[in-house]
C-alpha positions in Angstrom: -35.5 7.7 -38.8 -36.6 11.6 -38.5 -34.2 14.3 -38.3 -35.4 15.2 -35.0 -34.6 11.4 -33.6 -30.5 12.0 -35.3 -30.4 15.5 -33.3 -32.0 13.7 -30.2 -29.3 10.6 -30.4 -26.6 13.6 -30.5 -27.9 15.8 -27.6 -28.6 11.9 -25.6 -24.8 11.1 -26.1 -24.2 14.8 -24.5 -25.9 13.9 -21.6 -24.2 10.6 -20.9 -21.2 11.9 -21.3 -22.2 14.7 -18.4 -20.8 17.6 -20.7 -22.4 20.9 -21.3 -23.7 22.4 -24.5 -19.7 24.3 -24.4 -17.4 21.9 -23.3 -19.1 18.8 -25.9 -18.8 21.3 -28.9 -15.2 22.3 -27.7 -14.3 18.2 -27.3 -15.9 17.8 -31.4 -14.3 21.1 -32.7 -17.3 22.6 -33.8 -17.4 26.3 -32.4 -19.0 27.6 -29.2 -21.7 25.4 -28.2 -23.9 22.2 -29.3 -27.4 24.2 -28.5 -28.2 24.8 -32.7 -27.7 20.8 -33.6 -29.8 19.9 -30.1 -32.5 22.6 -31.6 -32.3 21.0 -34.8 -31.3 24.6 -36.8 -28.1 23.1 -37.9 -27.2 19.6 -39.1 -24.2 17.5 -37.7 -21.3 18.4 -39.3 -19.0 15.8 -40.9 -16.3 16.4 -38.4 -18.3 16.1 -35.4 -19.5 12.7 -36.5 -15.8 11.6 -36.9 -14.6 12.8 -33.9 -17.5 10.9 -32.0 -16.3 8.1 -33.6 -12.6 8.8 -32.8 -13.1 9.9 -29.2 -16.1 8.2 -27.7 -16.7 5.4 -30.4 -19.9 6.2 -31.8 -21.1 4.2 -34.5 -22.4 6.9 -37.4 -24.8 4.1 -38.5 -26.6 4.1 -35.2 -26.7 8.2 -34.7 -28.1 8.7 -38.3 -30.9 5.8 -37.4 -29.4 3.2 -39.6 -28.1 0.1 -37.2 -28.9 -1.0 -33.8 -25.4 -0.6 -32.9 -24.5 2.2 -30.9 -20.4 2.1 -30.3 -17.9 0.6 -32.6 -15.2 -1.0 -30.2 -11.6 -1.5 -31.4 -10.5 -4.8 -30.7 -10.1 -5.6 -27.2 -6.4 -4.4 -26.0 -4.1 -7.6 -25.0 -3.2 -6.3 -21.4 -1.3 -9.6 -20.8 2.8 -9.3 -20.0 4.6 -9.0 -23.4 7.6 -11.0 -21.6 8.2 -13.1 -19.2 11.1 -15.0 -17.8 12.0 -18.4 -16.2 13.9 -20.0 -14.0 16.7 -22.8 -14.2 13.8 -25.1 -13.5 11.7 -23.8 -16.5 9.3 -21.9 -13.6 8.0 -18.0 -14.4 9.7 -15.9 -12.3 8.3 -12.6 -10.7 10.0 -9.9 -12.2 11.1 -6.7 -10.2 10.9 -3.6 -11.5 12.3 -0.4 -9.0 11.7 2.9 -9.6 14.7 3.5 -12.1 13.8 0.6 -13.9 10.3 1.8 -14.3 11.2 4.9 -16.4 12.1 2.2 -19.3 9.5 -0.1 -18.9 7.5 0.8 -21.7 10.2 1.4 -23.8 11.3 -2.3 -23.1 8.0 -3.8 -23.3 9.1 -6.2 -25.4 12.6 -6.5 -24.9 13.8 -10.1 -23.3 17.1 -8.9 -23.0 16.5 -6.3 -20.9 13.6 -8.4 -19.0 16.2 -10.8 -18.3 18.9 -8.1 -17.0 16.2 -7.7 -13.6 16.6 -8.9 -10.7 13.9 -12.0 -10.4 12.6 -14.5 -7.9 9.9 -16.8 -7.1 7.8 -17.3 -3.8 6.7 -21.2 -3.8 3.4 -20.4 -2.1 -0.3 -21.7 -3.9 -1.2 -18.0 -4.2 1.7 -17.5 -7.0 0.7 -20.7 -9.1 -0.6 -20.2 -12.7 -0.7 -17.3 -13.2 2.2 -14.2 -14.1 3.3 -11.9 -11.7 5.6 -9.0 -11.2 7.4 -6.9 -8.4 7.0 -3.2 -8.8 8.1 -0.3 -6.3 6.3 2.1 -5.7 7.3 6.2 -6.6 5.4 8.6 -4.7 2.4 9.4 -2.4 -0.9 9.3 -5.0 -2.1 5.8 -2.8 -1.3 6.9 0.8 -2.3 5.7 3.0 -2.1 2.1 2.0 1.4 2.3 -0.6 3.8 4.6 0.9 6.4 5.9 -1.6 9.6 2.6 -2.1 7.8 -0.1 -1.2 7.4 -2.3 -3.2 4.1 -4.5 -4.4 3.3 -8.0 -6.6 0.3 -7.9 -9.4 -1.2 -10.0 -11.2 -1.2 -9.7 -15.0 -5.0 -9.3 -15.6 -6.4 -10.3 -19.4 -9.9 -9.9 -19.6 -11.4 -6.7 -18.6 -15.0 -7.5 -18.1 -13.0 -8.9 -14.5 -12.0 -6.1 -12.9 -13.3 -5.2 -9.3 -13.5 -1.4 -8.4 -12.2 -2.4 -4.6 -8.9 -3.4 -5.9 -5.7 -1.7 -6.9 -3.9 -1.8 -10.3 -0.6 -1.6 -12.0 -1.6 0.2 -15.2 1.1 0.2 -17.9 0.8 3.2 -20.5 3.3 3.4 -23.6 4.8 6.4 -21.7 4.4 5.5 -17.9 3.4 3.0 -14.9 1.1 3.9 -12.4 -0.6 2.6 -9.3 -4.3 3.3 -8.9 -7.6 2.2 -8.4 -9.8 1.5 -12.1 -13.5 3.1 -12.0 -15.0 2.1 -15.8 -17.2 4.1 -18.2 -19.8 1.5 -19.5 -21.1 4.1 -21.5 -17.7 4.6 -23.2 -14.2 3.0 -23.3 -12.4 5.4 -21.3 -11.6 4.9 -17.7 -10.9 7.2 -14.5 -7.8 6.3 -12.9 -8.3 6.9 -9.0 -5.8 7.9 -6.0 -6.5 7.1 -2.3 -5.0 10.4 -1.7 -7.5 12.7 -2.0 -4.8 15.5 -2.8 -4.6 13.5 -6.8 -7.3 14.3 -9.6 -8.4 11.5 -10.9 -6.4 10.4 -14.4 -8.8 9.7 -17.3 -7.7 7.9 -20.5 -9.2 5.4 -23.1 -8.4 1.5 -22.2 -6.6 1.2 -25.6 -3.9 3.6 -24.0 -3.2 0.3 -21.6 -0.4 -2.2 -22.6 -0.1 -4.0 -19.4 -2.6 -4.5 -16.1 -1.9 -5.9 -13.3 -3.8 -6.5 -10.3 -1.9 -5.8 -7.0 -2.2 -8.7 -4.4 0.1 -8.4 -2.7 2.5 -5.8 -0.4 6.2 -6.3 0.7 7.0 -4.3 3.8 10.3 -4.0 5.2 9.8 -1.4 8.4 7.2 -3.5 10.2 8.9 -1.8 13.5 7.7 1.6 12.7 4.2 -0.1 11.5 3.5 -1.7 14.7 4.5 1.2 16.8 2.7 3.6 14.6 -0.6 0.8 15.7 0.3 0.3 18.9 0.3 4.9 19.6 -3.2 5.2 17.6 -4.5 2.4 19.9 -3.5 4.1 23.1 -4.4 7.1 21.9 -7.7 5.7 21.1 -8.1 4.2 24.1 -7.0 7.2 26.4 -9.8 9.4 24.5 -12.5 6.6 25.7 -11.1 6.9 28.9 -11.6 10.8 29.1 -15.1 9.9 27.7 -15.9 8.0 30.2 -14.6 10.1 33.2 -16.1 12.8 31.4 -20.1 11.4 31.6 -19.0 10.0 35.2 -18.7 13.7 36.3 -22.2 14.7 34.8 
């Protein structure tokens, strides 16, 4: 392969990347800007190539012209639970994990005993049938208006990650956190964006190998169904009253 094809592979995983000449030279460590290597007045240094590899999985082989192959992915991340309980019966339980609890979670990740020490139970429905779940409540306002901060919600433990659907929600386990969130992936690269409903939230972006557990939320347990059905039953009216004013409105034209 020429030289020029190496510095056109570099300034081509720029551009997929959607990162200026700055920021991409700032993300590899290599001074100001990227523009001399595009030009071809200055030859990829070592560093650069390691930290494509380390950050955006870059197969060296394939930017110097020497294998087909353009990323070298780690081993795909087992995002199934690391515990799980059962029953008296010898049935999986669905675990539930509060607020408080979640703090610990991924320092217990492992941990049977203290898997076993929260509270559990089953729901004998066909929807909750082979397959693990697990209860977790949510903490705070980053999926309003659909998850309002303490209630609480049931995922599914999702395995293979060529199955996830953009439309749906997830439980994403870190080693240092749990959140709730929508998935939008990076085929380009391994890392994902982690989405809020609420606008108010940036979106999060990490590699997938930061994930130790995924679960896909299917579920919702409400306890202030009340204050739900009057909050529908006031935007209906209200809804309705502003087609009436419509109406009386083009009557009077």
């Amino acid at each position: 392969m020429s030289v020029e094809e190496e510095f056109r592979r570099f300034k081509q995983i720029r551009e997929e990347l959607k990162l200026t000449q700055a920021t991409f030279a700032e993300e590899l460590g290599i001074g100001a800007t990227t523009a001399d290597i595009e030009r071809g007045r200055t030859r990829i240094p070592g560093s650069a190539v390691k930290e494509l590899l380390k950050k955006y999985h870059i197969n060296p082989l394939w930017l110097f012209g020497e294998s087909g192959q353009k990323y070298l992915r780690a081993e795909e991340v087992a995002m199934s639970p690391k515990v799980i309980t059962v029953d008296n019966e010898g049935k999986e339980n669905i675990v539930l994990v509060n607020a408080k609890a979640a703090a610990g979670y991924p320092l217990n990740i492992g941990d049977t005993q203290w898997f076993e020490s929260l509270p559990a139970f089953s729901i004998p429905l066909p929807e909750y049938r082979n397959a693990s779940f697990r209860g977790f409540q949510v903490d705070g306002d980053s999926m309003l208006p659909a998850l309002h901060s303490g209630e609480w919600i049931v995922g599914r433990a999702v395995d293979d990650w060529d199955n996830l659907a953009g439309n749906r929600m997830y439980v994403v386990v870190t080693a240092d956190s749990i959140l709730v969130k929508k998935i939008q992936k990076d085929n380009a690269t391994t890392y994902i964006n982690l989405i809020s409903l609420n606008p108010e939230y940036t979106p999060i972006r990490i590699d997938r190998s930061e994930i130790r557990e995924l679960w896909q939320v299917n579920s919702k347990l409400s306890f202030d169904l009340d204050a739900d059905f009057q909050n529908v039953s006031l935007q209906s009216l209200h809804q309705e009253m502003k087609e009436l004013k419509e109406e009386v409105r083009k009557m009077a034209k």
